[in-house]
C-alpha positions in Angstrom: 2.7 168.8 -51.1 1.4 165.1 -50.6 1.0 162.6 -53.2 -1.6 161.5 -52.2 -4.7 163.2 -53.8 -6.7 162.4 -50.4 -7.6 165.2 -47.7 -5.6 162.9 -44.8 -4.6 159.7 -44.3 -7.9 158.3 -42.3 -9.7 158.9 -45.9 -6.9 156.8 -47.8 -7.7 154.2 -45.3 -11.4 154.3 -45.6 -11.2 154.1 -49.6 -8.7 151.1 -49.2 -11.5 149.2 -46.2 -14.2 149.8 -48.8 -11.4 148.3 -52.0 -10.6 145.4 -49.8 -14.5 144.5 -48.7 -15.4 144.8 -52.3 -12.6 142.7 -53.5 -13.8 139.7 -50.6 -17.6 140.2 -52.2 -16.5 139.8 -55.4 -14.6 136.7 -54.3 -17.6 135.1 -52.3 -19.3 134.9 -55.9 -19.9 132.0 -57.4 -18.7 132.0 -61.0 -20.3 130.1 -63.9 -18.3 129.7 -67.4 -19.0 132.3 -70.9 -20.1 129.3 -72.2 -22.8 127.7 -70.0 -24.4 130.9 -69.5 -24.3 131.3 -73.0 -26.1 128.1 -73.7 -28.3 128.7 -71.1 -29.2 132.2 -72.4 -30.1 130.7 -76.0 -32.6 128.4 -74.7 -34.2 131.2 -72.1 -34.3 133.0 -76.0 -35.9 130.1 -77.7 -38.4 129.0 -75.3 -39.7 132.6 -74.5 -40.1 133.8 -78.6 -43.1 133.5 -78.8 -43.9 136.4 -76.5 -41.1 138.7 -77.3 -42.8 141.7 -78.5 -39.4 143.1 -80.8 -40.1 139.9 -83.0 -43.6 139.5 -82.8 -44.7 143.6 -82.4 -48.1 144.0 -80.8 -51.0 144.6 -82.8 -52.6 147.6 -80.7 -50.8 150.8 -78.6 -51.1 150.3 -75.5 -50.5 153.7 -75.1 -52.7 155.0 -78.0 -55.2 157.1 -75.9 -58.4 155.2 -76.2 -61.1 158.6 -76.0 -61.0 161.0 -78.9 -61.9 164.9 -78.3 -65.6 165.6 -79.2 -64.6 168.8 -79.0 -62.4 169.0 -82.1 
């Protein structure tokens, strides 16, 4: 037995194509530091508060169906 755990060799070498083109994509992107992004990230927080609805919750359901059953 082979051990390889692939079928044949032309699907080893069509796994290791799509590892290398992945590896030159994730090369090609630009990188930014933890800690700009960071920064950036608490100001996108701070300026954008106001209409976060986990701090301030809103006051009606939007999904409270509006009709009642005249029925019941």
């Amino acid at each position: 037995m082979s051990s390889m755990p692939y079928q044949n060799k032309s699907e080893h070498v069509v796994k290791k194509k799509n590892e290398r083109d992945a590896l030159a994509r994730h090369l090609k992107m630009d990188r930014v530091k933890v800690s700009a992004t960071a920064r950036e990230l608490v100001i996108y927080c701070n300026s954008h508060i106001a209409e976060d609805p986990l701090i301030f919750p809103v006051k009606e359901n939007p999904f409270k169906d509006k009709k009642t059953c005249k029925i019941l």
